[in-house]
C-alpha positions in Angstrom: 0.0 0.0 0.0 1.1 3.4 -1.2 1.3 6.1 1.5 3.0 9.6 1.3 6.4 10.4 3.3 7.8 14.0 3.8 11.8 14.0 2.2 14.2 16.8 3.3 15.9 18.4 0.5 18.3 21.1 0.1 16.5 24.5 0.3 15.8 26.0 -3.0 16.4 22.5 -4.7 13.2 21.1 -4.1 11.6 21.4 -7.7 15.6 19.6 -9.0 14.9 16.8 -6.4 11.6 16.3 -7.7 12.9 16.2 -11.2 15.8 13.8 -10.7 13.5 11.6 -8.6 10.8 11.6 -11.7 13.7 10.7 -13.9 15.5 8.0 -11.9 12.1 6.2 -11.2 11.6 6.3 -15.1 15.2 4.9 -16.1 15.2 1.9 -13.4 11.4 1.4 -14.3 10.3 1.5 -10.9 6.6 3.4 -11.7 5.3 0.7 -9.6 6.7 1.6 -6.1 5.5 5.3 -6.4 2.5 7.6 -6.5 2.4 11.4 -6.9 5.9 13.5 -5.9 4.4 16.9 -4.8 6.3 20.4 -4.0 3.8 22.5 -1.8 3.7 25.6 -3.2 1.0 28.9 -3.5 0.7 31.0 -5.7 0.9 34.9 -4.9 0.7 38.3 -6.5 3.3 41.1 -6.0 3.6 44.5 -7.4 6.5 45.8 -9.0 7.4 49.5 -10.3 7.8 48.9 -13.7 11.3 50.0 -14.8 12.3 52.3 -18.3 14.4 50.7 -20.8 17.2 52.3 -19.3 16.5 50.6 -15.9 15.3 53.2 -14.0 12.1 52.7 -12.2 9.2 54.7 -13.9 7.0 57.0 -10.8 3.4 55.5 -10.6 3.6 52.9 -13.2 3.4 49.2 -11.5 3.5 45.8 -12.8 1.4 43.0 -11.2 3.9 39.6 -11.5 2.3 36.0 -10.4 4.6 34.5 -8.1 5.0 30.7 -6.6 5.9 30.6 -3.1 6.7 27.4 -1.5 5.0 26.5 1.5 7.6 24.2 3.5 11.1 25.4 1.9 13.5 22.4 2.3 10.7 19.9 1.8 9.0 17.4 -0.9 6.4 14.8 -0.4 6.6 11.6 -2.1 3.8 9.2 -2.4 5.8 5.4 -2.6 5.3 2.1 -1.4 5.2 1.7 2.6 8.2 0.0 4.3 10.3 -0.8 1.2 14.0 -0.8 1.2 14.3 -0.4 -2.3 12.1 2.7 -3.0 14.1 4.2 0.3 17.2 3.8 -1.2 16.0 5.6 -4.5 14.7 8.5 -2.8 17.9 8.8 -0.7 20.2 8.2 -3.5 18.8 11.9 -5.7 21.8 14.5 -5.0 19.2 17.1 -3.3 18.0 14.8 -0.6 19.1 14.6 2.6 16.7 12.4 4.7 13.1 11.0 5.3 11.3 12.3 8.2 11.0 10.3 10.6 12.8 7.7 13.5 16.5 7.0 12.7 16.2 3.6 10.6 12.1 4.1 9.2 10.8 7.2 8.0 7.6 8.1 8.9 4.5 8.7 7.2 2.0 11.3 7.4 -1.8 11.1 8.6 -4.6 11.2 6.9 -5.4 14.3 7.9 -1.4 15.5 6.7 -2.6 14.2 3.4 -6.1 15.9 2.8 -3.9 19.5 3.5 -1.4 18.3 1.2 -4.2 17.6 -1.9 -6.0 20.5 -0.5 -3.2 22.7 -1.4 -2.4 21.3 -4.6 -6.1 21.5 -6.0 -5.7 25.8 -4.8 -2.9 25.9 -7.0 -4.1 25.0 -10.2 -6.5 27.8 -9.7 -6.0 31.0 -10.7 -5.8 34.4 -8.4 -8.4 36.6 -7.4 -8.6 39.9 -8.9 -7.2 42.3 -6.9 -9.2 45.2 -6.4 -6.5 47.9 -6.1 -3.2 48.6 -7.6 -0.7 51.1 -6.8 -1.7 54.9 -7.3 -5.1 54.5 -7.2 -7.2 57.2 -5.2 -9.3 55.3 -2.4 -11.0 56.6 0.2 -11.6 54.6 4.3 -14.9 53.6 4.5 -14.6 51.3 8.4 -12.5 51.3 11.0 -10.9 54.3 13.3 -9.8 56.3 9.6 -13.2 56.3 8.0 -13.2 59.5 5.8 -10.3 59.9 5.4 -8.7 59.7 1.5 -5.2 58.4 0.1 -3.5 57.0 -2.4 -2.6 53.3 -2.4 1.1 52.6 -2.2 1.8 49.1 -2.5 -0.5 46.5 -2.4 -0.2 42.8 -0.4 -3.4 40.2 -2.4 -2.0 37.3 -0.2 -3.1 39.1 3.1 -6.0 41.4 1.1 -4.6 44.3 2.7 -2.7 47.6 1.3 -0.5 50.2 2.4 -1.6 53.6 2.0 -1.0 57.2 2.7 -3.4 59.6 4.4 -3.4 62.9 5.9 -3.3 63.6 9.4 -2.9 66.7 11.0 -1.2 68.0 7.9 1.3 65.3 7.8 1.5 62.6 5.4 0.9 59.3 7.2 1.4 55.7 5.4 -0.9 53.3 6.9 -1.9 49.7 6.5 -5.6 48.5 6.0 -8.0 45.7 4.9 -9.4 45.9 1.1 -12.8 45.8 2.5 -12.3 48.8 4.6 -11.6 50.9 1.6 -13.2 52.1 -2.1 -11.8 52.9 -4.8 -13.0 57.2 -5.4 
């Protein structure tokens, strides 16, 4: 029976790991001792100023950029045949890898429950983003909270935590302030 293990890789190697594993499972045909090899990863939004040919950033013009951001750096989860010596050795032998998790001899593998978050996050990242309601520069004005009223202009926007950074005027002084997308509107 098939279950899933967590493999410790080299941080930042994770997506090589998972590529030398695919490829050394194909050439010693052993298909039949795994399942699924999964990097956890999310996918984010940042915004960038945009920058001139001559690589100086351009005032007020941004850049929205998809990002992937990987959820346990240092980490893949491999799907393989429980308690066999030869799949072990496989995973072990891939340059990036360093160990199973686990006790010292057996590694160990996850819950159930460790496995419906797993295919919980993969299924999220085949979908795309939400629109983002805001982008740098735009004029919005506080509708909630303690600065309802009160008008800016967005500075940078943060879609993973649906907040943004903004600048308001308070006793004459230009304030930068951070505050839930629903708390604002766009003027």
């Amino acid at each position: 029976m098939k279950k899933f293990y967590v493999v410790h890789t080299r941080t930042g190697s994770e997506k090589k790991a998972k590529e030398i594993l695919e490829k050394l499972i194909a050439e010693e045909e052993k298909q039949d001792l795994f399942g699924r090899i999964i990097v956890p990863i999310k996918k984010t939004a940042r915004w960038y100023k945009k920058k001139s040919k001559s690589g100086q950033k351009e005032e007020n013009e941004y850049q929205m950029v998809e990002e992937e951001r990987k959820l346990y750096p240092g980490y893949i989860v491999v799907e393989m045949e429980e308690n066999n010596e030869e799949a072990i050795k496989l995973v072990t032998s891939v340059p990036y890898v360093t160990h199973f998790l686990g006790t010292r001899n057996r590694p160990t593998p996850l819950s159930e429950e460790e496995v419906k978050m797993i295919e919980e996050i993969e299924k999220e990242k085949d979908t795309s983003l939400p629109e983002i309601p805001f982008s740098p520069g735009d004029h919005v004005r506080v509708v909630k909270g303690p600065f309802a009223g009160f008008s800016g202009t967005v500075e940078e926007v943060y879609p993973d935590r649906r907040r943004i950074k903004m600048t308001i005027t308070i006793f004459g002084r230009m304030t930068p302030i951070e505050i839930d997308f629903f708390e604002v509107e766009k003027i």
